[in-house]
N, C-alpha and C positions, 0 to 999 in steps of 0.2 A: 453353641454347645461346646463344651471342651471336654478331652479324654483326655486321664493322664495314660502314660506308657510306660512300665517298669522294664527293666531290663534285663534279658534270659540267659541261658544256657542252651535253651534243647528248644529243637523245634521238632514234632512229631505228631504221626495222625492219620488220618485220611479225608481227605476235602471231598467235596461237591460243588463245585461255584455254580454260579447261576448262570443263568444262559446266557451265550452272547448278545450283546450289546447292539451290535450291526447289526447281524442278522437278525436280530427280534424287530430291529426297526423294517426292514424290507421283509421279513413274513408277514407284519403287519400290514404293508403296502402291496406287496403282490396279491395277498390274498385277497385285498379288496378289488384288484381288477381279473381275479379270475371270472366264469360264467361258474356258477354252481356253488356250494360248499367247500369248505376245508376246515380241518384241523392243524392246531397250531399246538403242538405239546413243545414244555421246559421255556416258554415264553419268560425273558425277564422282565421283571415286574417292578420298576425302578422307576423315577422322576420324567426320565427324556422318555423311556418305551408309553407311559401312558400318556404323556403329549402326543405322541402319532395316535397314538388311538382314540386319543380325543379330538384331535383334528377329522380323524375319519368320520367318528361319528355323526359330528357336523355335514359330515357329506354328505350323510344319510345311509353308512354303513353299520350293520347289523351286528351284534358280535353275543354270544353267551358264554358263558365260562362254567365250567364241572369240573372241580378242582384244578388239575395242573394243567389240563386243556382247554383249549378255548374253541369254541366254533365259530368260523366266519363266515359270513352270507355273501357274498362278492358280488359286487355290481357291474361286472365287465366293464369295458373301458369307456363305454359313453351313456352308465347309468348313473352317477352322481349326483346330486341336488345342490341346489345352490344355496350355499351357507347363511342363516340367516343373521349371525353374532359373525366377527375377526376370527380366524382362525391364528390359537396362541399356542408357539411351540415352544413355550418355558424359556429352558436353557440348551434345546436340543438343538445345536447347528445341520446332525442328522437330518430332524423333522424337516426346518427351517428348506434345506436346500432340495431334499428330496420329495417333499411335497410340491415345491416353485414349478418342480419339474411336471408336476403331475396336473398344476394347475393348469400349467399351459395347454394343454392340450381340452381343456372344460369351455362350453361354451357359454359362458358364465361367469361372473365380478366376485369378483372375492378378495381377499386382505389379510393378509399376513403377519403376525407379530412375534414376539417372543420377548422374555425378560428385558432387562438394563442391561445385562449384560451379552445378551445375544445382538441388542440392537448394535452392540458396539462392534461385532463382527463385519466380515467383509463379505457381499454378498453378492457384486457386480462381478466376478470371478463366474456367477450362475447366470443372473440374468442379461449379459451382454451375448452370450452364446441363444441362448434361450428366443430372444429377440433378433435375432438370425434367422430364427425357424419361423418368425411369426407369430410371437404371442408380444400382446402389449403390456409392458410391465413399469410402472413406475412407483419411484421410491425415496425417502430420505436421500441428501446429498446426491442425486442423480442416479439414486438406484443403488448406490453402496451399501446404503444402512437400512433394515427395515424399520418401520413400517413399509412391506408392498403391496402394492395393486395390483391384480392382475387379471387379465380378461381373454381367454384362451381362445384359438381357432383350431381348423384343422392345421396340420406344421406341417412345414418341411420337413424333408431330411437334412441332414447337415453332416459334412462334413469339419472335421475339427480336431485341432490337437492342442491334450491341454498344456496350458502356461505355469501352472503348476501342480507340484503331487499331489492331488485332491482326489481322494475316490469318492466323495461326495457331488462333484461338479461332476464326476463321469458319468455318476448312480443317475441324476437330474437328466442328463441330457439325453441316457439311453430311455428311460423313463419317458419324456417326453416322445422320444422317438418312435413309439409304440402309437402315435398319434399320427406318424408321416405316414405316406404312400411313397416305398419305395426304400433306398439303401443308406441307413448313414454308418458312418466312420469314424469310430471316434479315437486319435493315436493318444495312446498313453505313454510316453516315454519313459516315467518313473515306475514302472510296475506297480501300478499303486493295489491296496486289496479289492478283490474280483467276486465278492459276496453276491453282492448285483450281476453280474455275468452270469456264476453258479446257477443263483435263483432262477434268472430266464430259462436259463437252458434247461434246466428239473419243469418247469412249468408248459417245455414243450413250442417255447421261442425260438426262431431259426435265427442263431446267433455262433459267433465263430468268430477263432482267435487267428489273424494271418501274422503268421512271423514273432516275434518278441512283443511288438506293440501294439498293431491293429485290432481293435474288436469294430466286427462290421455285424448289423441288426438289421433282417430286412420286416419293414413292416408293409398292412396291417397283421397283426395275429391276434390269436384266440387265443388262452391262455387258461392252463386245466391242471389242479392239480386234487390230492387228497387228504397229504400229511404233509406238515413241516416240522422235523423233528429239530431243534434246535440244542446243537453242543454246547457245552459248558465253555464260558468268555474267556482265552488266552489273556485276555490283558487285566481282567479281574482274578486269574490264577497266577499272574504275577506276583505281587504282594508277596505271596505265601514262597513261589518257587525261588526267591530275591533271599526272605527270611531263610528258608533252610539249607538255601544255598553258604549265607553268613555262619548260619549256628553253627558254635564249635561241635555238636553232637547232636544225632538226631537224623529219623527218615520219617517223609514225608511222602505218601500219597496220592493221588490227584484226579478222580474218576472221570471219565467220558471230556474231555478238553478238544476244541476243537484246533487241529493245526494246520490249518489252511495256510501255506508256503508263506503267502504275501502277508502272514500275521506272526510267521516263526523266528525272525529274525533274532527276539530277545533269547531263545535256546541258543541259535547257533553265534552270540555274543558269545553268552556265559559256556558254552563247550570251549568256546577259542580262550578264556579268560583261567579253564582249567577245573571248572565246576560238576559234579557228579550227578549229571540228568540223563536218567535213559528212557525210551518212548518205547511203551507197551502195548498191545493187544489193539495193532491199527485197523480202525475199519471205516468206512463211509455211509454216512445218511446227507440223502437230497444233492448231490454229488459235492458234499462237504467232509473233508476228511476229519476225525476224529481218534483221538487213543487216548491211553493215560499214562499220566508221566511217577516216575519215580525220581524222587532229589533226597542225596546221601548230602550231610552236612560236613564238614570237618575239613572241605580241601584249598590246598593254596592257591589264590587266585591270581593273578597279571594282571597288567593295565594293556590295553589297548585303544589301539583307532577305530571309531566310526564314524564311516564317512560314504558318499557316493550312493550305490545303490542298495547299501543297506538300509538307509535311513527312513525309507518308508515302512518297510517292513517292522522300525520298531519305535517309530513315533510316540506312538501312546508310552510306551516303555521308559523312553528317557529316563525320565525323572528316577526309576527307580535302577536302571543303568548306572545313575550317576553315585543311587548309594552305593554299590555295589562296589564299584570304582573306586570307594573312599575306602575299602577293606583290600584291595589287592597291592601288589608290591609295582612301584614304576606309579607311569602317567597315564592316564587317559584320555585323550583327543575328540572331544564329537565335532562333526564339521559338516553344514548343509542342511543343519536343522532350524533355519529362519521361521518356518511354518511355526513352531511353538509358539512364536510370540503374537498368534493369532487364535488362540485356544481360548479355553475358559478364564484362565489368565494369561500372564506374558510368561509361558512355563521355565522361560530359560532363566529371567529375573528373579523368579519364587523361588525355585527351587535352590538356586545358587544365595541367596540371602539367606533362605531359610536354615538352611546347612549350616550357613558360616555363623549363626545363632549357637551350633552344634559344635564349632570348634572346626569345623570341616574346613581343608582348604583346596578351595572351588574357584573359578575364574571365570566369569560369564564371557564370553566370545562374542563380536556379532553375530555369529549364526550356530552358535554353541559352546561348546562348556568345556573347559582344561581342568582336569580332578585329580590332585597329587594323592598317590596310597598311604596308608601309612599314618593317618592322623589318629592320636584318641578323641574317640566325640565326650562330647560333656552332653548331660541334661539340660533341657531350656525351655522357654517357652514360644512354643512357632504357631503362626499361622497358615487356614490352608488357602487362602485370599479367596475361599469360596469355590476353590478348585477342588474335585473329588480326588484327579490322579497326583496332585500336591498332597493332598492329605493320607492318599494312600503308603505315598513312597516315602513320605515324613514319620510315619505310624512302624515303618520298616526300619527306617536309619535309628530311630529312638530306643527298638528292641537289642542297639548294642550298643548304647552310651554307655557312659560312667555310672549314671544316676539317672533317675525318672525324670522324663518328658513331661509336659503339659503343651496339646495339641490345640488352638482354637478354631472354629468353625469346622469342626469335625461332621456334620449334619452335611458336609458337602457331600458326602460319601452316597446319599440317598441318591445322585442321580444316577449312578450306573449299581451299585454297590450295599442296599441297605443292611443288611447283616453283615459285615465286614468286620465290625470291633467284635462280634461275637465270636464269627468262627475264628479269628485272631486270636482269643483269649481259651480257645479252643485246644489249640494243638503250640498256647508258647509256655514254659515253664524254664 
């Protein structure tokens, strides 16, 4: 599918994004190991959230929906059924690794798959720790690539610190952990996001943060909750917060956003870069913090460095960091973002080709991107190589070319994001 992109003045409005992304993927999973019922309101309803819940169902998980809510029947932790098809999690690296987690702990055969391009991920990052605890896991290339097997026990605990910023691998292994007898530890050095943490501890999990790093999980528990309200997805309010950060003119909106620290990183960028974003009427659901933002358009922006311990915090973000970057005055540095090039695409090669399509001049790094300010972009025609947050941040940078855009593989958009070219066309004139 291709969208052309014409080029604005104003950007103004008031958004609603859809729910988070993470957290839709772990309500969907907690809730199936609670004992009892729960509701799941503002559930994103996108590509990767209904592979987890299509994986669940195969469990033998319950689910009914009444409009924006969903009901879930939860099976506690050793009610599952054993699947009778592969369990196929698209394009969801989420599902893919958070589910491994869950497998393990089943006593039960099961198999793992996902797209062509998930198989291409890296997956022994999960299942080397996982095989620690005691579950037997095998797979493509020695466990790297799925297709996996997997054939769960009771686990250990484990102790463990990850090798890289992945809060997917920490989601898995706390996950699994809820099947040991007894304490594990898992250090996270990157502060990676703590969705999975939040989650336990709302659900009534003896879980606890020591220090900057430590999350320590004593299991077994029981796990009970009612409601999972879920905020609207910072990184799907991007897009919008990027654009009318750009637009010469214009204010822009943004209701119930969740701003959970280890996902705010892309605000306190753009505050450092000189941009007009201020955060309203904070409150918390399910110990997730939440508010709405306000973004005035018209201000001059700088270049800067990110690098070190920002760089988890605004992963997802890059991409549209780096348009961002192409409008302020000086350079911009990202450094320590090698993780991209194990994403939905190699995000650091896409986006930086993709640009230079645009006139942009951009520099791929090994482990990140050098973005000179200052260029006029031209119209062109770009692809999102199947990447949704490519396609997101390409759909932004085009809203202040010369001339219209033509986007191809715009359809990517459906796996976190399917309304996106609408409300886009929403609030740009």
């Amino acid at each position: 599918m291709e969208i052309t992109i014409k080029p604005v003045e104003k950007i103004a409005g008031q958004v609603k994004v859809p729910g988070d992304k993470s957290i839709s993927h772990r309500a969907l999973l907690f809730s199936a190991l609670i004992e009892g019922t729960i509701e799941i309101e503002g559930l994103l309803a996108a590509d990767d959230t209904r592979a987890t819940l299509n994986c669940l169902k195969e469990l033998g998980v319950e689910f009914a929906a009444d409009g924006e809510k969903l009901t879930v029947k939860g099976r506690g932790l050793r009610g599952f059924e054993e699947p009778d098809n592969v369990l196929d999690a698209g394009n969801s690296g989420t599902t893919a690794r958070l589910l491994a987690g869950l497998l393990a702990g089943q006593p039960f055969y099961s198999t793992l798959t996902g797209d062509g391009s998930l198989r291409r991920r890296p997956m022994k990052r999960v299942t080397e720790p996982l095989r620690q605890m005691g579950a037997s896991i095998s797979g493509r290339h020695n466990s790297e690539h799925l297709p996996l097997s997997i054939r769960g026990y009771d686990l250990l605990p484990i102790s463990y610190t990850l090798p890289v910023p992945s809060a997917q691998v920490k989601s898995a292994l706390l996950i699994a952990a809820l099947y040991s007898r007894g304490t594990s530890e898992i250090k996270d050095p990157y502060n990676t996001r703590d969705h999975t943490e939040r989650a336990l501890r709302y659900l009534g999990a003896e879980i606890k943060k020591a220090g900057r790093s430590f999350i320590i999980l004593k299991s077994p528990a029981k796990l009970k909750g009612e409601r999972f309200r879920i905020p609207g997805d910072i990184s799907a309010a991007a897009p919008f917060i990027v654009a009318a950060t750009l637009a010469p003119r214009g204010e822009l909106y943004l209701e119930n956003v969740g701003i959970n620290p280890t996902r705010t990183g892309m605000l306190d960028v753009l505050a450092q870069m000189g941009a007009g974003i201020s955060i309203l009427n904070e409150r918390e659901d399910n110990c997730e913090p939440v508010a709405d933002l306000l973004v005035r358009g018209g201000f001059k922006l700088k270049g800067v460095e990110i690098s070190g311990e920002m760089i988890p915090r605004v992963i997802d973000e890059i991409p549209l960091l780096a348009v961002a970057a192409l409008f302020a005055q000086g350079e911009t540095v990202i450094k320590g973002a090698s993780e991209l090039r194990v994403k939905e695409s190699d995000r650091l090669s896409s986006i930086s080709n993709e640009l230079q399509k645009m006139g942009a001049l951009i520099k791929e790094l090994p482990d990140g991107l050098a973005i000179s300010g200052g260029a006029r972009l031209s119209g062109a025609r770009c692809e999102s190589r199947g990447d949704h947050r490519i396609a997101m941040a390409l759909a932004t940078a085009a809203l202040f070319a010369g001339s219209e855009s033509v986007i191809g593989g715009a359809e990517a958009v459906a796996a976190s994001f399917p309304g996106f070219f609408t409300v886009l066309n929403g609030i740009a004139s």
